[in-house]
N, C-alpha and C positions, 0 to 999 in steps of 0.2 A: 579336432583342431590341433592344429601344430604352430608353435610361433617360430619364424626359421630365425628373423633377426629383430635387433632393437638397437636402431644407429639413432645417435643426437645427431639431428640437422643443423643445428643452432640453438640460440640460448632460450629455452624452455621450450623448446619443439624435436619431439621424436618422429621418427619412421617406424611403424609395428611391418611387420612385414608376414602375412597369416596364410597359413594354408589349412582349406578344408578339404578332407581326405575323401578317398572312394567310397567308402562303408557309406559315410553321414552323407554324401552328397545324393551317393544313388539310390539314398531312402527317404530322403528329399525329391528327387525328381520322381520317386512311384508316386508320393504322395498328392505329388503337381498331377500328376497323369492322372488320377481316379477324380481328381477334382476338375478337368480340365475335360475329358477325353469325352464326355455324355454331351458336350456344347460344340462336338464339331463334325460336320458334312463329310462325311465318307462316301463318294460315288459306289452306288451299290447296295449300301447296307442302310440299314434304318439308323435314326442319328443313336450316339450312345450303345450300338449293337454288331459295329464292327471290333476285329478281333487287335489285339495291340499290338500284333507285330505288323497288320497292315497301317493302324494309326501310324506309327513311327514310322514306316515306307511313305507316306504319303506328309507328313508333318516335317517327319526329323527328328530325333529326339531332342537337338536345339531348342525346338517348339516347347519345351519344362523346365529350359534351363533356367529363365529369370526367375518364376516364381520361387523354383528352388533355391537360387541365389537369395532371391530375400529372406526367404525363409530363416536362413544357415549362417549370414554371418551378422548381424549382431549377437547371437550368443557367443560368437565364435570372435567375434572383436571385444565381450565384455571378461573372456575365459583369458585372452592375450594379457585388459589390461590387470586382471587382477594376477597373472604370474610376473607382467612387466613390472609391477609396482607401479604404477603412473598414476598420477592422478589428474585426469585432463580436466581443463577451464571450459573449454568450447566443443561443438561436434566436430570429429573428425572430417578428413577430406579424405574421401577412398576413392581409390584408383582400381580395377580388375585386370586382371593378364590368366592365365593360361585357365582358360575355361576349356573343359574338357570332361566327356562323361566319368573318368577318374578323377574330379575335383579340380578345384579352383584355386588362383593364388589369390592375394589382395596386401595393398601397401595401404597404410590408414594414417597419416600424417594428422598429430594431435600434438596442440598447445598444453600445457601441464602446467600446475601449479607451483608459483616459483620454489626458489632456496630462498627459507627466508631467516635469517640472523638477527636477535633482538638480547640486550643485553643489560643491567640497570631497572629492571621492572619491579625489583622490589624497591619499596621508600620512595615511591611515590609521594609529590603532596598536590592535593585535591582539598577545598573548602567545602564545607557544611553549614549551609547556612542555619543557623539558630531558630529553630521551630515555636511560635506564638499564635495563639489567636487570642485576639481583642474584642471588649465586651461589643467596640463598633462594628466589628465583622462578623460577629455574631446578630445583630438588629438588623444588617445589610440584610442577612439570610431570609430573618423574619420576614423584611420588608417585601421582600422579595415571593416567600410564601403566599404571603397579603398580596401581591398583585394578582398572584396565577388563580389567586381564591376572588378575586374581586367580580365586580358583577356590573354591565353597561345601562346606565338609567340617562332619561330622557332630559333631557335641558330646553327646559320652553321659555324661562322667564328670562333673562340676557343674552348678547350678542356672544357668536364664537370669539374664544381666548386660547391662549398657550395652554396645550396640554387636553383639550377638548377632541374629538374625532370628530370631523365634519364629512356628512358623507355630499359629495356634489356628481354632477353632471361638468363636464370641461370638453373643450374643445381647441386646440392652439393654432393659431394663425400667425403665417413670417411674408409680410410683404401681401397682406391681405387675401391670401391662398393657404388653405388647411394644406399642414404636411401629416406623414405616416406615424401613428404612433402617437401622435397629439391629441387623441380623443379618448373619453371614458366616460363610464353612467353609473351611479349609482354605488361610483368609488368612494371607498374608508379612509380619509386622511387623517390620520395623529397630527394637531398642530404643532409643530417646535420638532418634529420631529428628523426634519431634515430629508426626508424621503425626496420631495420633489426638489428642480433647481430653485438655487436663493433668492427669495424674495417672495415669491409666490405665494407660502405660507401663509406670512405677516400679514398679506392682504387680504386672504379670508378673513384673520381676526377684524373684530368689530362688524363683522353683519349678522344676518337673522335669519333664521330659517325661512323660509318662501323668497329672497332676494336673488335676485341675479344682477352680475356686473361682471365689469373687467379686471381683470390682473394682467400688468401687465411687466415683464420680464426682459433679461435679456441670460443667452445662454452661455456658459461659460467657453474661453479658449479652449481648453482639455476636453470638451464636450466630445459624447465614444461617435457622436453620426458627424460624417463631413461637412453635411450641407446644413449644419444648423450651429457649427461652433459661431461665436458671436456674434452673432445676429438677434436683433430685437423682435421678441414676440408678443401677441394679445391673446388672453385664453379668455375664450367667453364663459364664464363659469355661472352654474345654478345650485344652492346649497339648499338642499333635501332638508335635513335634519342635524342638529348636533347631537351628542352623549357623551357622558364622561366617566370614567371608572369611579366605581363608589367601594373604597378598601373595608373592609371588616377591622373592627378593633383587635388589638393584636392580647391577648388577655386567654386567663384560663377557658372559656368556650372555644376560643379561635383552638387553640392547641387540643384540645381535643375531636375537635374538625377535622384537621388535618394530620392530625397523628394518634399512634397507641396512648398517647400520656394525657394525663387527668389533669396537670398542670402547666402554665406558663416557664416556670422554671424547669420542670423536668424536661420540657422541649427543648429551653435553651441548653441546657448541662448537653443532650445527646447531641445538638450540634454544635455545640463544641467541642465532645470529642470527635466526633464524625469528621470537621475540620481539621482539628488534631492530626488526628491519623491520616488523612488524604496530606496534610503537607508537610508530614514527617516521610513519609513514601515520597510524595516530590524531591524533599531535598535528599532521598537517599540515591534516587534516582540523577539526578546532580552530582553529587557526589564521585557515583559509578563511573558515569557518562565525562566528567573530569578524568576520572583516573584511567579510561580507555582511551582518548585520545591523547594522554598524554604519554602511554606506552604506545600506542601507532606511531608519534611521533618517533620513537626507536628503532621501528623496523629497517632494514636493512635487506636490500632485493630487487630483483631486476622484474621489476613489474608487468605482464604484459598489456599492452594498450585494449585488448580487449577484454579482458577483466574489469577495468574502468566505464570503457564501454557498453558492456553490459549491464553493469550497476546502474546505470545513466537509463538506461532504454527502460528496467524494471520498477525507476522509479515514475518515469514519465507513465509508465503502463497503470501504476499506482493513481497518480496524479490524474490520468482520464478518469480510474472508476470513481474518485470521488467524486469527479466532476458531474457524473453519470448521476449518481444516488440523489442531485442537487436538480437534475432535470437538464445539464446541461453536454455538452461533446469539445472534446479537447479543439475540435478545427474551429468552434466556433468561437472559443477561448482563446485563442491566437488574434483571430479576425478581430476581435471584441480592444484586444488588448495592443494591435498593431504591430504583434511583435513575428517573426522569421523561425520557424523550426528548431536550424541550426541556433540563431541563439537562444533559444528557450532550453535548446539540450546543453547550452553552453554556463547557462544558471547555473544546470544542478553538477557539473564538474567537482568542485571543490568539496561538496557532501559526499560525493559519490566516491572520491579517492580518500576520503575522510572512513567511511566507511570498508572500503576495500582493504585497507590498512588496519581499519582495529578488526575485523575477520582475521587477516593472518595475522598479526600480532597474539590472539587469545588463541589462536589454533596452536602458535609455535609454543606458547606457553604452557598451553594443553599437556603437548609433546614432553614440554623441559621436563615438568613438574609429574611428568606419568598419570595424567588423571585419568579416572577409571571412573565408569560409570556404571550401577548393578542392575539387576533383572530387578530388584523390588523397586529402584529409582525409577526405574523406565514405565514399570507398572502403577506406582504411585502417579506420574504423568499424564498415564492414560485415563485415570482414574477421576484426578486432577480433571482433564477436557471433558470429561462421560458427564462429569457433575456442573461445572459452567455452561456446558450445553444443551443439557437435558437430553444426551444422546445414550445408548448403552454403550458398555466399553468396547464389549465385541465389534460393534459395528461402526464407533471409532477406530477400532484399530485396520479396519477395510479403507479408512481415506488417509491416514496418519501415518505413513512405514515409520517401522520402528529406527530406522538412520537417523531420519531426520530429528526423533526424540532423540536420541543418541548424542548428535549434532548442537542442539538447542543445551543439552544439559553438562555437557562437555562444554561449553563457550559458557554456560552461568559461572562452573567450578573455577575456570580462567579469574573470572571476574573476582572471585572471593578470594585467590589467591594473591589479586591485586589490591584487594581492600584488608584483608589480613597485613599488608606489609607496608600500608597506608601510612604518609606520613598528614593528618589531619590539620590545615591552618587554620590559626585561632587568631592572626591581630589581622588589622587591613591590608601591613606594610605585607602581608602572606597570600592576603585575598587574591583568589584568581578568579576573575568572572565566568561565571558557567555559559558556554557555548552550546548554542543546539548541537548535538552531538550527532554524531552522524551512527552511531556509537554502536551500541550493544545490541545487539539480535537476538536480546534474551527473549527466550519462549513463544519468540517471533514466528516462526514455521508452525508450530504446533497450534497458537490462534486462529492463523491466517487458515489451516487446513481444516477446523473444525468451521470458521464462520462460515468457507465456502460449500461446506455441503447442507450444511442449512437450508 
């Protein structure tokens, strides 16, 4: 590979201009040829058993030129950009010109990563909010313990009430005709629950198991089906059965149920530090997420629109798979929600340049500050994912390139350089409210790469 030039086009777009030579090309096209030449009709000869100089009479040597073109030049556009220095945003647009069995040219027109100039990042100020837990948020927990332990007993002797599960039979009728979607048997309603539209509840309450009657309803405006926003309905209902959760006493037996510990108190102590800890890590994470966008707001740079763009499409990409994991699909999420592509891509704009900006803000700082990352950090990382995932490291380090740790641990060090130089507010008149940050990509690659080989 030869780079002959590197012309700026305009503002963060180069021209590579690459030539692959005779040597590589024409051991490229043998190699097309032995792969190629057994799958083609020779009049004459048995297929695979004509001789190669009549293949080529009969073909062309043309006939190997693409393969060998693929073959040849992404290494040969990855060798350009790493002597151009470039560091592109997007794939290139390549263009070919003088193909020839002495090699090939190629121009590769690539967006690159801006200039970017950030200045003032140290003395930052970012709020911390003050870490507590209360004896109340601690009982919340128990209570809470107490439900997932609780147990469904039968209710025969009074009528359904708030908070009771009534299982019924329904059926809904709008103008004395069943619509879609209005019928069920043998469904589990939590009263008070709010599950179904308003009203409908209330009027289970007060009947009996073996009753059947009416509810009757009307549906709200905002209602998601067209043909049922306000409109009055009748749901013929038949209620099977009540039951109601029966909690366990919360006391030294419960704690030893549900946990290692022989006493009520020693369950409370561990969740309370357990609390502790999960929102001393939130607000430090606050904190962080404060102080990166408020260095993003510094950067300085001529941004290109498809760097935003991108961010935008990866998080939409993001935002399907959860959808996915819930049993649903992004089309039907739109349809569901009335809302248009474009503005749903138009939501996540402002996250999405939020985030664009604190990446190059902690990369340039990266830069300023000369941060280094070592072979024992990189390896402690891998170590780090082998052990959250129950993977071995070797076989972590097959779906994890080591960049991307590189990458992840270079943009934490950013971060600490920005909390090292922290200016911490402590009254109100200093308080700045923590914003969903669009923020920090700490150790973001290196999860994201471990969950998906799972």
């Amino acid at each position: 590979m030869k780079l002959l030039a590197t012309n700026k086009v305009e503002e963060n777009v180069y021209e590579l201009e690459i030539r692959v030579e005779a040597e590589e090309f024409k051991a490229a096209c043998e190699k097309s040829y032995k792969k190629n030449a057994s799958k083609l009709n020779i009049p004459g000869f048995r297929k695979g058993k004509a001789p190669k100089a009549m293949v080529l009479k009969m073909v062309g040597e043309e006939y190997f030129f693409d393969d060998a073109i693929n073959d040849t030049y992404p290494a040969a556009y990855e060798a350009a950009l790493e002597e151009s220095k470039l560091e592109p945003v997007d794939r290139a647009a390549v263009e070919l010109a003088d193909v020839s069995a002495e090699g090939y040219t190629f121009k590769a027109k690539v967006t690159v990563r801006p200039e970017v100039k950030i200045e003032g990042y140290k003395g930052l100020t970012a709020h911390k909010d003050p870490v507590e837990v209360t004896d109340e948020e601690v009982s919340a927990e128990l209570n809470r313990m107490a439900d997932r332990n609780s147990r469904m007993i039968a209710v025969e002797d009074r009528a359904a009430q708030e908070g009771d599960i009534a299982v019924i039979d329904f059926e809904g009728f709008v103008d004395d005709k069943a619509f879609e979607g209005g019928k069920g048997e043998k469904f589990s309603l939590t009263l008070g629950s709010g599950q179904f539209i308003p009203g409908f509840e209330s009027q289970v309450e007060g009947h009996k198991p073996g009753e059947e009657f009416d509810v009757n309803v009307t549906f709200p405006e905002d209602y998601h089906a067209e043909d049922l926003k306000g409109k009055a309905a009748v749901f013929k209902v038949k209620l099977h059965e009540l039951k109601k959760k029966e909690l366990p006493a919360i006391d030294d037996e419960f704690a030893k149920d549900v946990s290692e510990f022989d006493t009520l108190e020693e369950l409370k102590a561990d969740l309370k530090a357990k609390a502790l800890e999960f929102k001393t890590r939130q607000a430090e994470e606050r904190f962080e997420n404060e102080l990166v966008e408020a260095a993003a707001q510094k950067v300085e740079a001529n941004i290109p629109q498809m760097m935003f763009d991108r961010k935008i499409d990866e998080m939409i990409q993001d935002f399907g798979y959860r959808l996915q994991s819930q049993g649903l699909n992004l089309n039907d999420y739109l349809k569901y929600t009335g809302m248009e592509m474009d503005a749903f891509k138009k939501s996540f704009a402002p996250q999405a340049e939020m985030q664009v900006k604190s990446t190059l803000a902690l990369q340039k700082i990266a830069e300023l500050e000369n941060i280094q990352v070592s072979d024992e950090e990189i390896e402690a990382e891998y170590k780090k994912a082998s052990e959250a995932y129950n993977i071995e490291v070797e076989k972590v380090k097959t779906f994890i390139d080591r960049e991307s740790i590189v990458s992840s641990l270079t943009l934490n060090k950013a971060i600490d350089v920005l909390k090292e130089h922290a200016v911490v507010a402590e009254t109100e008149e200093e308080k700045k409210p923590a914003k969903k940050a669009a923020s920090k990509p700490r150790k973001k690659k290196t999860e994201e790469s471990a969950e998906s080989a799972e």
